[in-house]
C-alpha positions in Angstrom: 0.0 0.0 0.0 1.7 3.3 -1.2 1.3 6.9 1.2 -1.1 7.9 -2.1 -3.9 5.3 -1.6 -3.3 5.7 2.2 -5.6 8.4 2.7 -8.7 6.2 1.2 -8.8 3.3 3.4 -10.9 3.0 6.9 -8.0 2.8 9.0 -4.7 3.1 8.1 -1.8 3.1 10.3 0.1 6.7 11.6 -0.2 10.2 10.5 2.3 12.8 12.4 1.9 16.3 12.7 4.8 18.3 13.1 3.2 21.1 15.3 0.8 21.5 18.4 -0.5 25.0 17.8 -3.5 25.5 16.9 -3.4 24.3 13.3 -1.2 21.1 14.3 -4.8 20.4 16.6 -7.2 20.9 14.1 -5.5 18.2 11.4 -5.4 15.7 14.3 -9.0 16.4 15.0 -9.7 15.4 11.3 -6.8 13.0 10.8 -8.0 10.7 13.6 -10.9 9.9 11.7 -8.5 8.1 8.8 -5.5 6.5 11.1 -5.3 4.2 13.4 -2.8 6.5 15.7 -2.1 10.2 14.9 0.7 11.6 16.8 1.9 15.7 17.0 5.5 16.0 18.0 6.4 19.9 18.9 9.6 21.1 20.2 8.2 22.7 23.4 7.0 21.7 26.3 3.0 22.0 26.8 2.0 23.9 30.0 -0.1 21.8 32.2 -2.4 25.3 32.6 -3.0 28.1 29.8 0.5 30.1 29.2 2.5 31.1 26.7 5.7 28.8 25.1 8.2 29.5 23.4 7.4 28.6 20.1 4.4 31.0 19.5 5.8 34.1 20.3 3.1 35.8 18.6 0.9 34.3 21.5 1.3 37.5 23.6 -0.8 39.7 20.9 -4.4 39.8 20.8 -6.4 36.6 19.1 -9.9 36.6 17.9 -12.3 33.9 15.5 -14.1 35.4 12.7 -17.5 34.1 12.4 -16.3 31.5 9.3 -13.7 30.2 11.9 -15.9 29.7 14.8 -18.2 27.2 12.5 -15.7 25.0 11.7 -14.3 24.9 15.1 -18.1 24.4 16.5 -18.2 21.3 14.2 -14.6 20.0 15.2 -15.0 20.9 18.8 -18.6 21.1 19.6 -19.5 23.7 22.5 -15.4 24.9 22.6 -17.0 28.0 23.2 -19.2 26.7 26.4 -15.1 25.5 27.3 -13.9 28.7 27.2 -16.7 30.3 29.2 -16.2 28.4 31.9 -12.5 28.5 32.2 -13.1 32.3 32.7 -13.2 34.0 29.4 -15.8 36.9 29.1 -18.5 36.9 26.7 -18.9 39.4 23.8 -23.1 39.5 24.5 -24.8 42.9 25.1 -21.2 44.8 24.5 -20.5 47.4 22.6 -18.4 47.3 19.4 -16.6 50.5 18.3 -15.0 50.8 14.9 -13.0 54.2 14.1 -12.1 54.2 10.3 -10.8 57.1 8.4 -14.3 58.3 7.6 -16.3 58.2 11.2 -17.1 55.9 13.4 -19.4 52.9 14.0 -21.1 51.9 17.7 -23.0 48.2 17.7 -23.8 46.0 20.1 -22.8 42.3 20.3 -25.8 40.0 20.6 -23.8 36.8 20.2 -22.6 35.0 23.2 -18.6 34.8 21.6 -16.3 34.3 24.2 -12.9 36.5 24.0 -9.7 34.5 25.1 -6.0 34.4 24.9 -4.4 32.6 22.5 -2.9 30.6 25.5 -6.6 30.1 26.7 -7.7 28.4 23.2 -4.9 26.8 22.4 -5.1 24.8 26.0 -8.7 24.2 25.7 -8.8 22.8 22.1 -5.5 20.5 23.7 -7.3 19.1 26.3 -10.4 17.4 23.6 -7.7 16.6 21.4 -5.9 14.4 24.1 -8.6 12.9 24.7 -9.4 11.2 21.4 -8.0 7.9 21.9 -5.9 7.4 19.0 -4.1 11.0 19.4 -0.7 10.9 21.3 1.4 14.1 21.6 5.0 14.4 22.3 7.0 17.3 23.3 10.2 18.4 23.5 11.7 16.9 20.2 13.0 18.4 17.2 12.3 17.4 13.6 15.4 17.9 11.9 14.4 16.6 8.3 12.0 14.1 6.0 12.1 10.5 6.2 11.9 9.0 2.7 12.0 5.9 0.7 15.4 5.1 -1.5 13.8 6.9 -4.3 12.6 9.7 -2.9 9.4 9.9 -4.0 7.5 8.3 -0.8 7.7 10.3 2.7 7.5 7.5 5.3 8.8 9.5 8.6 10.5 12.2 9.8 14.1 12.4 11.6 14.1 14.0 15.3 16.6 14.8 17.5 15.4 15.8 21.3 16.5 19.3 22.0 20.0 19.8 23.2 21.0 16.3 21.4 23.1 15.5 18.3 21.6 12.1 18.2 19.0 11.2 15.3 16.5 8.7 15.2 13.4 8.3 13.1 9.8 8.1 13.5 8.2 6.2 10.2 4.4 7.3 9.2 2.2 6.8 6.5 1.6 10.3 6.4 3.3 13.3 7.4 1.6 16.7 7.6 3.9 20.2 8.7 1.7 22.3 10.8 4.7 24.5 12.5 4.0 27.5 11.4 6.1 30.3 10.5 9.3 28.7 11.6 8.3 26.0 9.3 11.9 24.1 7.4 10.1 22.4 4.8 11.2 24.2 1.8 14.7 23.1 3.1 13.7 19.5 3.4 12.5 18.9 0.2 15.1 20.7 -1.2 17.4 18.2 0.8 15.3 15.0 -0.9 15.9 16.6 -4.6 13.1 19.0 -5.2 12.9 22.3 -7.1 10.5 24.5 -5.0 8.6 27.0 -6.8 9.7 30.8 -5.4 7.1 31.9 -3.0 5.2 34.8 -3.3 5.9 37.9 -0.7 4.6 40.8 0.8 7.3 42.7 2.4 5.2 44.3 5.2 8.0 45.4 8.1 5.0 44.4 10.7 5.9 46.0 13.8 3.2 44.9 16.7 3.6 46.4 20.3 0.9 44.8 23.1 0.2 45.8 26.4 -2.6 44.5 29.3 -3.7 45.9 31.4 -6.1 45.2 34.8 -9.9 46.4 34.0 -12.3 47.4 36.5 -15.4 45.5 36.5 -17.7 48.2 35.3 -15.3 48.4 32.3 -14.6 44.9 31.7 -18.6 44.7 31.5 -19.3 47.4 29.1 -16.9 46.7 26.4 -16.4 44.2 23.7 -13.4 45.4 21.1 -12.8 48.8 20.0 -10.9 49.1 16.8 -9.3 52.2 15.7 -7.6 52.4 12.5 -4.4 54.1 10.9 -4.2 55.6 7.5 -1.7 55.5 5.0 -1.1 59.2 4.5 -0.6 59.7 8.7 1.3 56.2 8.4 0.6 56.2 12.2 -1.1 53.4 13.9 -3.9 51.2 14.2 -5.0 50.3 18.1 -7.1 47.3 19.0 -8.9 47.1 22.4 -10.2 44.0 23.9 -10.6 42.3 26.9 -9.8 38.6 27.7 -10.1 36.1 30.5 -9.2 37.8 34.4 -10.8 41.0 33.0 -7.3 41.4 31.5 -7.4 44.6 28.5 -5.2 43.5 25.7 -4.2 46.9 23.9 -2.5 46.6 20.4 -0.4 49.0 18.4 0.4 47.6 14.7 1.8 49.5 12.0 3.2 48.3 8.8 6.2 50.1 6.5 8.7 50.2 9.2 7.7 52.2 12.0 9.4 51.6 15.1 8.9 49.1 17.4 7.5 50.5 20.8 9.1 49.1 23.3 8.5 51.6 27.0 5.3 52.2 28.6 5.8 55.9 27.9 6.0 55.5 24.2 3.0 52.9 24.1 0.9 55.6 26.2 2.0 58.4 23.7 1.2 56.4 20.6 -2.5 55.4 22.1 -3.1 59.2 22.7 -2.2 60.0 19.0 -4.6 57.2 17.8 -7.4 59.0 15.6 -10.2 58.3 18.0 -9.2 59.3 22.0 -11.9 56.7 23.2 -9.0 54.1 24.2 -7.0 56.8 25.8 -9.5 57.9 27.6 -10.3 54.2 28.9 -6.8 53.5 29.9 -6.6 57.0 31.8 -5.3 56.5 35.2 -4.6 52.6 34.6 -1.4 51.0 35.2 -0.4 48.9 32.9 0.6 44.4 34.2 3.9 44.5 32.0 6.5 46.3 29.4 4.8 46.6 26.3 6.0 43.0 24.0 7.1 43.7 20.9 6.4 41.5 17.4 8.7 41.6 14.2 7.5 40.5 10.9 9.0 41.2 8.2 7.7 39.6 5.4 4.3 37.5 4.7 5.0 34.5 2.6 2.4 32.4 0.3 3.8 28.7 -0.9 3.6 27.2 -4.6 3.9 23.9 -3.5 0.9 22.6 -5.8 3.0 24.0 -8.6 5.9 22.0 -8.5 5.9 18.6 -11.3 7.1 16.3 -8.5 5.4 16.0 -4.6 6.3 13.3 -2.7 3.3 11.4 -1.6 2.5 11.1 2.2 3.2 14.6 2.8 0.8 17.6 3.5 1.3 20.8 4.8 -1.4 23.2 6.0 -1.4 26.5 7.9 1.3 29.5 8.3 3.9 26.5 7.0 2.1 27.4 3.3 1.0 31.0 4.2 0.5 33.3 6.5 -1.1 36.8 7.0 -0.7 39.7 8.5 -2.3 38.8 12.2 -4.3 42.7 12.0 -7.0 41.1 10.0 -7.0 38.3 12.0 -7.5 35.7 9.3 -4.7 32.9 11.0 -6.6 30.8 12.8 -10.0 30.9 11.1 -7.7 30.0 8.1 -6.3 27.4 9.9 -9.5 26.1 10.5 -10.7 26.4 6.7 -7.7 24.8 5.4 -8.6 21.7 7.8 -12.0 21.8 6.8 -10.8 21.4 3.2 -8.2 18.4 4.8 -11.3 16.9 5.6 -13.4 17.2 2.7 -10.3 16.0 0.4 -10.1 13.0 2.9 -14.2 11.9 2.5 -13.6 12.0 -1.3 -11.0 10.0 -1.4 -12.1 7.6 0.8 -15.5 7.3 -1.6 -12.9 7.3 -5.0 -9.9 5.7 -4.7 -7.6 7.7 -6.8 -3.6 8.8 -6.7 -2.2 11.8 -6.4 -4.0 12.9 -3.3 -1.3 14.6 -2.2 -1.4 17.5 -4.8 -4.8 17.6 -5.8 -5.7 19.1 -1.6 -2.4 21.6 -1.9 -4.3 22.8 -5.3 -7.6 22.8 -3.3 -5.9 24.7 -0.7 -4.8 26.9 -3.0 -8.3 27.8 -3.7 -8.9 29.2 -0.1 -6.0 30.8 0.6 -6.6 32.8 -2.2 -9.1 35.4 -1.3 -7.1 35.9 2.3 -4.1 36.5 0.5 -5.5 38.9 -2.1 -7.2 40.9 0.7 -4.4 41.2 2.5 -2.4 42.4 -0.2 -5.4 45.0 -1.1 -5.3 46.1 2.5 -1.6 46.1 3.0 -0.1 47.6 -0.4 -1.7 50.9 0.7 1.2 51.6 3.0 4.0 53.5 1.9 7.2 51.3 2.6 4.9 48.1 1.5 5.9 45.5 -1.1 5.7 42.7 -3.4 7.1 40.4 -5.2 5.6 37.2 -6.6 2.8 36.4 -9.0 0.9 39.1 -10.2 -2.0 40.3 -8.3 -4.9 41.1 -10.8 -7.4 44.2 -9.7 -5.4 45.4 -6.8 -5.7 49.0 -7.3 -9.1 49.0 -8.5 -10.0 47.4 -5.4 -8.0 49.6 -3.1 -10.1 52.5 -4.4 -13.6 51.1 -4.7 -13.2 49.0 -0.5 -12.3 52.7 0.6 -15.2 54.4 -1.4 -17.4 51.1 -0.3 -16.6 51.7 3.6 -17.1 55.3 3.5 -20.8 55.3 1.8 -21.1 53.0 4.7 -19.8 55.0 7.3 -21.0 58.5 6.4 -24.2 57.0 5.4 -24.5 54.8 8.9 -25.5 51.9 6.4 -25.2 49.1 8.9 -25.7 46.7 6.4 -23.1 48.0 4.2 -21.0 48.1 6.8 -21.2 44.7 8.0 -20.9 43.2 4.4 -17.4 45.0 4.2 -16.1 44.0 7.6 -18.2 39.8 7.1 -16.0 40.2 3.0 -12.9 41.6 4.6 -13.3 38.2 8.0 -13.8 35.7 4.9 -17.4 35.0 5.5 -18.8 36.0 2.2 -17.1 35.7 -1.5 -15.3 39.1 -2.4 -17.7 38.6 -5.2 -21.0 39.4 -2.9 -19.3 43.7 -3.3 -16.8 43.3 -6.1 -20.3 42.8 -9.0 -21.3 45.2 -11.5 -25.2 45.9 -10.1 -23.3 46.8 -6.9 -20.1 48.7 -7.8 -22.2 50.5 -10.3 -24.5 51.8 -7.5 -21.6 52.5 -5.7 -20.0 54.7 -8.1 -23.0 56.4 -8.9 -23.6 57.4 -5.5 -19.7 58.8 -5.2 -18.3 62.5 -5.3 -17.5 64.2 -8.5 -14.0 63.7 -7.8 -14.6 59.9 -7.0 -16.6 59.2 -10.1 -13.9 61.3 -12.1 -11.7 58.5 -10.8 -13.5 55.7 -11.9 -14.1 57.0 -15.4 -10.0 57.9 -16.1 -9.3 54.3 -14.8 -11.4 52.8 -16.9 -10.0 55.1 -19.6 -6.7 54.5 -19.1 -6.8 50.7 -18.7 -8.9 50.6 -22.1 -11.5 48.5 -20.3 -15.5 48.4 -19.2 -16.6 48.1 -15.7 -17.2 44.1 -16.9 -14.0 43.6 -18.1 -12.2 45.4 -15.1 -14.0 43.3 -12.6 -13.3 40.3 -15.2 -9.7 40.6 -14.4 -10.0 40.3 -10.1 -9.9 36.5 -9.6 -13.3 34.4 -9.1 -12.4 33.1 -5.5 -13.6 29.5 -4.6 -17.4 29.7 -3.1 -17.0 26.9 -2.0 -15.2 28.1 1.6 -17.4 30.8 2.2 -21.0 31.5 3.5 -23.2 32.2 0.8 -24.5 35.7 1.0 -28.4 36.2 1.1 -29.2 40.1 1.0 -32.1 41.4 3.1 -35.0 41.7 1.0 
C-alpha cells in the first residue's frame, strides 16, 4: 500500500503532525478519523495550565475567531465555546463594538454569546479534547530535523528528530506526514534536501511592527466593552490600536503599523502612541490605569504564500497546511479561522478519497488549498499595499488598485451613510465570511460609483480610460475566489 492510496482506506496506520499549535490540533481532529494512531510531535513543552511557550511568540498579541472560523471549530470541537466560558473568558453579548475608520465611526452592540480569550486560553482548551481522542498521542520536546523517505525519494514515510540539546538522530516512520509548525516551518529546506525544485514563494514585504500591552480592568469596564478598533491611515502612516478584553478582565491593547515604524518598546511611548490614535476613546479608557507589563514587541518582516501545488514532483505522504504554506498579517485576524478552513478542506479531500480511490492525493488538496488561501491572501495584499514602505514580489495580483479604491469608497458610503448593512458586508467580506464577489459585482459597484463625489466618479471614469477597459472587463480581471469556503451571501429583502 503506497502513502497515495493511504488516505482512502478505513483505518490506516500513523499520520504525524509536526506542530501542536492551533493548526497542528485541528488536522489531528480530522486525521484521527482516517488513522489508526495520529501523533503531533512539537519542540516545546505544553503547560499543564494556559500560558504562553516558546514557540508562539506571537501568543502574547491579541487573538480573535471570525464568524467563518468559529463554524468550523463548532463542528470540530462542539461547544469549545461553552469550554472557554467556563475556564473564565468573558462573553462578547450585550457589549459594545466601536469601529474608528478614516471616515467616522461605527457603535454596535454584540448580541452573540462569543467568548474573548487568549491565544494561550484556546490553544489549552482545544489540547485538552484533542488528548482525549483515543488514538491521538502528543509528544513534546523533540526536534524534527528533516524528512524520512524511501530510497527513491518519491515516498515520505517518517521524519528524523533529534530531542533538543541532542546530536543524536533517530526516526519516527508514518504513513503520512503533515507540517503544521507554522512560520518557523523548514520544509522548503527538506525537500530541497530529498531533490526538489520548490517554486519561489510569493511575498509581501510588510516590516510588521506589533507592540501589546494589558492591562487590569475594572469590573464596570470589563462589562461594558467588547473590542474597539481604531484604525491608521496610510497618509498619517501612524497606527492602528485594537482594544479587547480577555479572560481575568485582562485589556489586551494593540499597536500595529506596517512600513517600518518603530517598534514601541516603554510604557511611555505605548501611552504616547494610544493618545495619538485617531479616536481618543481608548486613551481615555486606559486613563489612570497602570499597565501588568513592558509593552511586548512583534517583528514580521515579510508574509510568505507557498507554490507547492505548482511544483511537477510531490512526494506522496506529505501535507502541509497552515502558516507552513501561508501566513497573514495577524491585524486582520485571518490565522486561525484560516487554519480552520484549510482543515475543513483536509477533511473534505479526505471523505472523497475515501469514496474514490484515486492517486495523487497529495497534490490535488495543496491545489484545493490553494483555492482558499486565495481570497485571504488577495485581501491582504489589497489592505496592506496601501502603506507606503509596502511591497511585493511574486505572481501578479490582478485588480489590486481598482480594489483599493472602490473598499475605501465602499466603507465610506457606509460610514457616512450609517449603512449598517453596508457596513457589516465589508467587515463579514474583509473576515472571509462571504465571497469578495457578494461587493466586487457590476449591479453593486455601479451603484456604488453612482452614488460617489464628483471627484470619485472622475476617478473611476479615467481608470477605466486609461486601462482601455469596461466596468465588466475590469471586474473580469479580479480573480473568481472559490465559493466553496465561504457563507453564501443572502441580502435582506
Amino acid at each position: 500500500m503506497t502513502n497515495t492510496n493511504a488516505a482512502a482506506q478505513e483505518k490506516t496506520e500513523q499520520a504525524i503532525i509536526i506542530g501542536g499549535g492551533i493548526g497542528g490540533l485541528l488536522a489531528a481532529r480530522v486525521l484521527s478519523d482516517y488513522y489508526r494512531e495520529v501523533l503531533i510531535v512539537d519542540k516545546d513543552d505544553f503547560p499543564a495550565k494556559p500560558g504562553n511557550r516558546s514557540g508562539t511568540p506571537q501568543a502574547y498579541h491579541p487573538h480573535r475567531l471570525t464568524p467563518r472560523g468559529r463554524m468550523i471549530l463548532d463542528r470540530l470541537f462542539p461547544g469549545f465555546n461553552e469550554d472557554l466560558l467556563a475556564e473564565g473568558a468573558p462573553s462578547s453579548q450585550n457589549k459594545t463594538v466601536h469601529m474608528t475608520n478614516p471616515y467616522g465611526t461605527f457603535n454596535m452592540p454584540n448580541q452573540e454569546n462569543e467568548a474573548t480569550f487568549s491565544r494561550a486560553l484556546l490553544e489549552w482548551v482545544f489540547r485538552k479534547r484533542v488528548t482525549k481522542i483515543p488514538n491521538v498521542r502528543i509528544r513534546s520536546k523533540l526536534d524534527v530535523v528533516g524528512l524520512h523517505a524511501d530510497p527513491d525519494r518519491t515516498i515520505v514515510t517518517g521524519i528524523r528528530i533529534g530531542a533538543s540539546g541532542q546530536s543524536q538522530q533517530s526516526i519516527l516512520k508514518a504513513d503520512l506526514v503533515l507540517d503544521a509548525s507554522g512560520r518557523s516551518s523548514k520544509l522548503t529546506a527538506w525537500l530541497q534536501d530529498l531533490g526538489y525544485n520548490v517554486p519561489e514563494p510569493d511575498i509581501l514585504k510588510v516590516s510588521l511592527r506589533y507592540s501589546t500591552c494589558h492591562y487590569q480592568l475594572p469590573p464596570e469596564l470589563a462589562a461594558k466593552w467588547d473590542v474597539i478598533r481604531v484604525e491608521g491611515s496610510p497618509a498619517r502612516k501612524g497606527h492602528t490600536g485594537v482594544f479587547s478584553i480577555i479572560e481575568n478582565h485582562v485589556a489586551e491593547m494593540l499597536l500595529w503599523s506596517v512600513g517600518g515604524l518603530d517598534l514601541i518598546k516603554t510604557n511611555e511611548e505605548f501611552d504616547q502612541a494610544v493618545r495619538q490614535l485617531a479616536d481618543p476613546v481608548i486613551a481615555k479608557i486606559l486613563q489612570g490605569l497602570e499597565p501588568l507589563a513592558s509593552p511586548r514587541g512583534y517583528r514580521m518582516n515579510e508574509l510568505y504564500r507557498q507554490h507547492f501545488e505548482k511544483m511537477k514532483e510531490w512526494p506522496s505522504g506529505l501535507l502541509v497546511l497552515g502558516d507552513a504554506l501561508c501566513n497573514f498579517d495577524p491585524i486582520y485576524g485571518l490565522g486561525m479561522t484560516m487554519a480552520a478552513v484549510e482543515a475543513d478542506m483536509l477533511e473534505q479531500c479526505l471523505q472523497e478519497q475515501q469514496s474514490r480511490l484515486e492517486t495523487g492525493f497529495e497534490q490535488r488538496l495543496l491545489q484545493r488549498l490553494q483555492d482558499v488561501i486565495e481570497p485571504a491572501w488577495w485581501l491582504n495584499c489589497v489592505a496592506d499595499l496601501q502603506w507606503p514602505g509596502v511591497e511585493y514580489e511574486g505572481q501578479p495580483l490582478q485588480g489590486i488598485d481598482f480594489a483599493q479604491r472602490y473598499f475605501n469608497l465602499f466603507l465610506q458610503q457606509a460610514t457616512t451613510k450609517q449603512n449598517v448593512e453596508h457596513f457589516l458586508l465589508h467587515w463579514g467580506v474583509n473576515a472571509l465570511l462571504f465571497s469578495p464577489r457578494v461587493i466586487l459585482n457590476q449591479p453593486m459597484v455601479s451603484s456604488i460609483i453612482a452614488d460617489a463625489s464628483a471627484a470619485d466618479r472622475q476617478w473611476f471614469n479615467d481608470f477605466m480610460q486609461k486601462g482601455g477597459s469596461s466596468l465588466e472587463e475590469q471586474l473580469d480581471q479580479i480573480p473568481s475566489f472559490s465559493q466553496g469556503s465561504f457563507v453564501p451571501f443572502q441580502p435582506e429583502s
